[in-house]
C-alpha positions as CSV (number, residue, x, y, z in Angstrom):
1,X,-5.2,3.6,13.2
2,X,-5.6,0.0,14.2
3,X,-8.9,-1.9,12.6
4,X,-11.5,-2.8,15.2
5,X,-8.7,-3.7,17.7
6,X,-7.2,-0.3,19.2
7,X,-5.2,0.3,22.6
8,X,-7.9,1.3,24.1
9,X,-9.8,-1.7,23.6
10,X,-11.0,-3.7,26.9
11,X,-10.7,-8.0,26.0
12,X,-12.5,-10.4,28.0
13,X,-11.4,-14.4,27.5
14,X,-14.3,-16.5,27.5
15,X,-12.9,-19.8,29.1
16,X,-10.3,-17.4,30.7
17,X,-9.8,-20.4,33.5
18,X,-9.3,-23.4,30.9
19,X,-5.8,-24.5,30.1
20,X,-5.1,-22.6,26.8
21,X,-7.4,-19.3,28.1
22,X,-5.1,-19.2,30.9
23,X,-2.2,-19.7,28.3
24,X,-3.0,-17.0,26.2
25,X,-4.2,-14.8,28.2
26,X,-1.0,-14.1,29.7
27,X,0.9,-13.6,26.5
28,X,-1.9,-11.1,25.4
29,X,-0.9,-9.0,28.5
30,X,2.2,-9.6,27.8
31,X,1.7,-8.2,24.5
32,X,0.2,-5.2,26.1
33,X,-3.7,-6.3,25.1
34,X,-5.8,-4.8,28.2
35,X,-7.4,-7.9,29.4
36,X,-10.2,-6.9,32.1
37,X,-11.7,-10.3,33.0
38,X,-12.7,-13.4,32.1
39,X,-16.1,-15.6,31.6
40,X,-16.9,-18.8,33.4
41,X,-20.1,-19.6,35.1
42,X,-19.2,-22.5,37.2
43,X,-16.1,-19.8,39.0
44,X,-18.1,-16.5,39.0
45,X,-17.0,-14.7,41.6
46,X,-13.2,-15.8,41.7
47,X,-10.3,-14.4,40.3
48,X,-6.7,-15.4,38.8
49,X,-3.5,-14.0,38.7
50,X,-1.9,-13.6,35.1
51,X,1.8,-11.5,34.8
52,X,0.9,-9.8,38.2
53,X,-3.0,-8.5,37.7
54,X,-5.6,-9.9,39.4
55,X,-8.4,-10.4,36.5
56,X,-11.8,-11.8,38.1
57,X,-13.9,-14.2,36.9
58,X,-17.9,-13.5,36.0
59,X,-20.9,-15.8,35.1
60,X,-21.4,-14.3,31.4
61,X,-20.4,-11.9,29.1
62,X,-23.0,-9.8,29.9
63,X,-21.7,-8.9,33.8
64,X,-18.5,-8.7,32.5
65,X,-19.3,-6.1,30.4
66,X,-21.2,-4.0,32.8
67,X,-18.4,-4.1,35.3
68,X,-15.0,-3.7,33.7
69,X,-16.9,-1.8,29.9
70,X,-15.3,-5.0,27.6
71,X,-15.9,-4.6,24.1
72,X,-14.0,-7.5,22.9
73,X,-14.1,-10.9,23.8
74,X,-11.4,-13.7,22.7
75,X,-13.2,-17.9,23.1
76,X,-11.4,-20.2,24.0
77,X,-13.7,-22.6,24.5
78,X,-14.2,-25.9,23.7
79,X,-15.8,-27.1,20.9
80,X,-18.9,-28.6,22.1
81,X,-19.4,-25.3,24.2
82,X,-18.9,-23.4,21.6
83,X,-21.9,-22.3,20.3
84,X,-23.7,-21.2,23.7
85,X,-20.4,-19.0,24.3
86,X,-20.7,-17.3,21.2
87,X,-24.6,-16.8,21.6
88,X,-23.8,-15.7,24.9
89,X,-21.7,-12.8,23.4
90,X,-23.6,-12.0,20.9
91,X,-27.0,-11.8,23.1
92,X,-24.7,-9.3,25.3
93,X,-23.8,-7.2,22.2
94,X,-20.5,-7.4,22.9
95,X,-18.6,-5.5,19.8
96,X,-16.1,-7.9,18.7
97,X,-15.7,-11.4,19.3
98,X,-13.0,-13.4,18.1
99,X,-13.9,-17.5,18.0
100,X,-10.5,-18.9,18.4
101,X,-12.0,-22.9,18.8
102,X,-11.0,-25.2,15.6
103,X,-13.5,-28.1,15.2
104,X,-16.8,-26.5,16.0
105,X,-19.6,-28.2,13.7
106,X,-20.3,-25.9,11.1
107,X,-24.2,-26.4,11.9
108,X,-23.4,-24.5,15.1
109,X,-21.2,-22.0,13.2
110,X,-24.0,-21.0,11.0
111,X,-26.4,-21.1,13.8
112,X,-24.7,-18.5,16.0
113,X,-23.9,-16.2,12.6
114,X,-27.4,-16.0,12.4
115,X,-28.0,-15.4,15.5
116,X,-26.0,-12.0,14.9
117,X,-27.8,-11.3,11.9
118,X,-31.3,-11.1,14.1
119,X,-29.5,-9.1,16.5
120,X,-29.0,-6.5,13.8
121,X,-25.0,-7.7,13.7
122,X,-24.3,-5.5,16.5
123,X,-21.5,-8.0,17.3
124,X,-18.8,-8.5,14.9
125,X,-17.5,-12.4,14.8
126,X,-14.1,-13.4,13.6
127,X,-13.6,-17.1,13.1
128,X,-14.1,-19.6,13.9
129,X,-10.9,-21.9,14.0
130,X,-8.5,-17.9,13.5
131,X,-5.8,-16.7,15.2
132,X,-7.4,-13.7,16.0
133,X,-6.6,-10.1,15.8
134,X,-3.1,-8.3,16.4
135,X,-2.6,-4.4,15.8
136,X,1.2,-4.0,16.4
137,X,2.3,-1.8,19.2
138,X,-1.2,-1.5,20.4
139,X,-3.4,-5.0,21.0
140,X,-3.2,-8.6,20.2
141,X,-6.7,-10.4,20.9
142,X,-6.3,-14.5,20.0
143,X,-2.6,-16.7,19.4
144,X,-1.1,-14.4,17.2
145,X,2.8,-14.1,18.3
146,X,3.4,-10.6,19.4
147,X,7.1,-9.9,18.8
148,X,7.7,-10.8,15.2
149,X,6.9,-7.7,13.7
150,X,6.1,-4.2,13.7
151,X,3.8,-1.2,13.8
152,X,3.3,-0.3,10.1
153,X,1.0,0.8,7.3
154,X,0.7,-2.5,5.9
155,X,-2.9,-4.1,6.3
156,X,-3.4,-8.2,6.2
157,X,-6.1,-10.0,6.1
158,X,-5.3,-14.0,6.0
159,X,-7.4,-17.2,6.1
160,X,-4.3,-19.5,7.2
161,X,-3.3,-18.8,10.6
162,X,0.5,-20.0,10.2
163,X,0.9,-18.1,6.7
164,X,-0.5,-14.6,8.3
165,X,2.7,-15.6,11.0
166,X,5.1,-15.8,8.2
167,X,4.1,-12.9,6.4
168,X,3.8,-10.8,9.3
169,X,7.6,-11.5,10.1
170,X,8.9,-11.2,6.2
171,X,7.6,-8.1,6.4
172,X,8.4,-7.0,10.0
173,X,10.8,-4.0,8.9
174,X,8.2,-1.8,7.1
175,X,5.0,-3.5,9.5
176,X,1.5,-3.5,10.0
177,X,-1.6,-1.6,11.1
178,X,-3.6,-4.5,11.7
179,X,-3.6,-8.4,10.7
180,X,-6.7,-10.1,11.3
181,X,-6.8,-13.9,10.7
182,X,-10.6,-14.9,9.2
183,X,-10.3,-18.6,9.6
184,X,-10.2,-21.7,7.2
185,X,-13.9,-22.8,8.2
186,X,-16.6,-23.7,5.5
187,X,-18.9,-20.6,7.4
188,X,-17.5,-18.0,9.5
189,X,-18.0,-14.2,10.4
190,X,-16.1,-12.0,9.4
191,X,-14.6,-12.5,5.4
192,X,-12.0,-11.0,3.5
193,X,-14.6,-8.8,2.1
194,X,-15.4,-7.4,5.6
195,X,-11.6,-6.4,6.0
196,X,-11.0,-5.1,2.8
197,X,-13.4,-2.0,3.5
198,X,-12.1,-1.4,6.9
199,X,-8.5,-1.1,5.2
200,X,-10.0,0.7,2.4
201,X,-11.5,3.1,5.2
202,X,-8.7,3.2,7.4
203,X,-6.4,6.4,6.7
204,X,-3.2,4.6,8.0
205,X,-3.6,1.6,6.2
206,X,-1.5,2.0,2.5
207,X,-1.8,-1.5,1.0
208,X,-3.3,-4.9,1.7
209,X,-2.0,-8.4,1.7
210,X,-4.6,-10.8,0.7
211,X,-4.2,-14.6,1.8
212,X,-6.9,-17.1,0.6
213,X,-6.7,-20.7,0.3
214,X,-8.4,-23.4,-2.1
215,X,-12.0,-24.1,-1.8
216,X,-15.4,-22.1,-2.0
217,X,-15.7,-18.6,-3.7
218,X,-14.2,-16.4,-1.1
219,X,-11.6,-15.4,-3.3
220,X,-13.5,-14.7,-6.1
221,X,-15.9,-12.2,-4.4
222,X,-13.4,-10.8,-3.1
223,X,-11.9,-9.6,-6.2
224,X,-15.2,-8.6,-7.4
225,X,-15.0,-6.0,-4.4
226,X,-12.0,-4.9,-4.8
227,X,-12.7,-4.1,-8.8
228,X,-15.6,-2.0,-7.2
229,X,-14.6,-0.4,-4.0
230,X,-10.3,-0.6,-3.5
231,X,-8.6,2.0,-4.3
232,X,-5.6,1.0,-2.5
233,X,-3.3,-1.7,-3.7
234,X,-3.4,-5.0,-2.8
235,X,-1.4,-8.1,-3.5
236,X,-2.4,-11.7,-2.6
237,X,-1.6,-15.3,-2.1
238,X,-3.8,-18.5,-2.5
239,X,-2.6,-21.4,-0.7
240,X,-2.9,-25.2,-2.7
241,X,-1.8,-24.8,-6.0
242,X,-0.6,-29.0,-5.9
243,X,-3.8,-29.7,-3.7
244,X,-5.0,-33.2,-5.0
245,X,-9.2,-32.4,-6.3
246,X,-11.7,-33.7,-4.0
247,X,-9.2,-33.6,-1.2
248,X,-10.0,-31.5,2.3
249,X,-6.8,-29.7,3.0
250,X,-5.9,-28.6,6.4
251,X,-8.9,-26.8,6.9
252,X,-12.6,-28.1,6.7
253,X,-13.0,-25.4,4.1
254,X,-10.1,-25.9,1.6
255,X,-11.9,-28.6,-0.2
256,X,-11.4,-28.4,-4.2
257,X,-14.5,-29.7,-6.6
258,X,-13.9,-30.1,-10.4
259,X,-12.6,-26.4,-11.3
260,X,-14.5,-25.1,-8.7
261,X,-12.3,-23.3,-5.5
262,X,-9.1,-24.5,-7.6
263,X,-6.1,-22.0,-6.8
264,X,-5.6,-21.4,-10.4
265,X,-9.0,-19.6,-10.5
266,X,-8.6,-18.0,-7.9
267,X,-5.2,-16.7,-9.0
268,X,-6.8,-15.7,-12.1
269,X,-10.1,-13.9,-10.3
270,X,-7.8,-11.6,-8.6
271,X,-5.4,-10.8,-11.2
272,X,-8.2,-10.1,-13.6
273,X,-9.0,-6.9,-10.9
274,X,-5.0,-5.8,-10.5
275,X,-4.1,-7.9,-7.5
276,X,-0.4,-9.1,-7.8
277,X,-0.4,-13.3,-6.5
278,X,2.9,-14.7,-5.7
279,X,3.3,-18.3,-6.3
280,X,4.7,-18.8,-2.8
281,X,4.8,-16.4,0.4
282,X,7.9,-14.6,-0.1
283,X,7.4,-13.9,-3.4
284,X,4.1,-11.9,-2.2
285,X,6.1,-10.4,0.7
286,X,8.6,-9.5,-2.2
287,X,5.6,-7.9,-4.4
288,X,4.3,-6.0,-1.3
289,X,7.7,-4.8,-0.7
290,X,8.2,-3.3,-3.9
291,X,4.6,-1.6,-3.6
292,X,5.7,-0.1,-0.3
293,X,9.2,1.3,-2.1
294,X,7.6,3.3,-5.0
C-alpha cells in the first residue's frame, strides 16, 4: 500500500502552464501519475496538451476539484506566489499538497502552515523546496525521476532531494512502497515524524530509511518517536558530518550552531534508539540491505 500517494489518486499542477509545471507535468504522466488538470487564473478556461491528454486549465484549486474530484495538488509556482497558492489549496481542502518552490521566505512558509492548522489540517503539506512524492508502479507527484527503481517494501523518508535519488536507485532491486521527500527548509509541513507513523501504519511497508541533514532538531525528535512508537526497523543517514559550524549548507535549514544540529549528534540521537547511520549513502543502502536479507 502506497502512503498518501495511491494509483488512484487524481493530481492537479498549480502553475500547470508555467515553464517547469508544463515540464513536469508531462513526466508525471509519463510516470503514470493521473494528472486531471491544472490551476491558473489568468488561463481559466483553456486547456494544454501533455503526452496526448488534453488537461484543462481552472481559476483555483477549488473548481478544479469540483470538476475532475483532485485530491492532490503538485506547486510549481514561483516563489513570490507561493504563499497565495498554497492558501489557496488549503482554503479548498484539498488532501495533499506537495510545495515543490525552493526559495520561498520562511515567513510565508510558517504563515500558510498555520493556515492549515486553523483549518483543522484537513490538508496535508509536503515541502516546501521537496521533490515530492513517488510510490513506485503506482504515482509520482513532484521531480522525482520515475524509472530508477522499483515497487518494494522499503519506505524512505529523505530531507535532501538528490540523496532520496541515490538511495532510491542503490536500492532499486528490492524497491519501495513509497519515498517522500520533506524538504531542507527551516519550517515545512510534513516532517520525518509525520512519515514515520504512516510507515509504521502501513502493512506493506517492512523497514524505513531515514535521511536527515545538519541543522535544527528534526533528527533528534525523530528518534525520540521512533524509541516510542516504531516497531519496524529503521536505518538512517545525516548529511554534513565535515560541514564548517556557523555555515548554511545547501539548504536554508542545514545551518550548524555550537553543538547544536551537528551530525555527530544527530548520529548519536538515533543510534541511542536502534537506528543503524551509515557514514555515507551506500553504506546505509548496504545496512538496509542486510535488514531486508534476514
Amino acid at each position: 500500500m502506497a502512503v498518501w500517494l495511491t494509483e488512484n489518486s487524481k493530481v492537479i499542477v498549480q502553475g500547470m502552464t508555467g515553464s517547469e509545471g508544463s515540464k513536469h507535468t508531462a513526466r508525471m504522466l509519463r510516470a503514470g501519475t493521473n494528472v486531471v488538470g491544472g490551476v491558473n487564473a489568468r488561463k481559466a478556461g483553456q486547456s494544454v496538451t501533455h503526452e496526448g491528454k488534453d488537461l484543462p486549465v481552472f481559476g483555483t484549486v477549488a473548481d478544479a476539484m469540483a470538476q475532475t474530484g483532485a485530491d492532490v495538488s503538485v506547486a510549481f509556482v514561483p516563489p513570490k506566489f507561493s504563499k497565495d497558492a498554497v492558501l489557496e489549496a488549503i482554503d479548498a481542502e484539498i488532501p495533499l499538497c506537495i510545495v515543490i518552490t525552493e526559495g520561498i521566505p520562511v515567513h510565508d512558509s510558517t504563515y500558510a502552515w498555520a493556515q492549515a492548522v486553523a483549518k483543522g489540517n484537513k490538508t496535508r503539506i509536503i515541502g516546501p523546496n521537496c521533490p515530492g512524492v513517488a510510490s513506485p508502479g503506482k504515482s509520482n507527484a513532484g521531480i522525482i525521476p520515475a524509472d530508477i527503481t522499483t515497487p518494494g517494501r522499503i519506505g524512505l523518508v529523505s530531507k535532501s532531494g538528490t540523496l532520496t535519488y541515490q538511495m532510491m536507485y542503490e536500492l532499486r532491486d528490492i524497491g519501495f512502497s513509497t519515498c517522500i521527500g520533506i524538504g531542507g527548509d527551516p519550517v515545512i509541513g510534513t516532517t520525518h515524524i509525520d512519515a514515520l507513523e504512516a510507515f509504521q501504519a502501513d502493512p506493506e511497508t517492512d523497514a524505513v530509511v531515514m535521511i536527515g541533514e545538519i541543522g535544527g532538531d528534526a533528527e533528534e525528535r525523530a528518534a525520540a518517536y521512533i524509541e516510542q512508537h516504531v516497531t519496524k526497523p529503521v536505518v538512517g543517514y545525516v548529511a554534513g558530518f565535515t560541514a564548517p559550524e556557523g555555515k548554511t549548507m545547501g539548504h536554508a535549514g542545514a545551518i550548524v550552531s555550537g553543538s547544536s544540529g551537528t551530525a555527530q549528534a544527530k548520529k548519536e540521537a538515533l543510534e541511542k534508539v536502534g537506528v543503524r547511520v551509515g557514514k555515507t549513502p551506500s553504506e546505509t543502502a548496504r545496512l538496509m540491505r542486510e535488514l531486508m536479507s534476514r
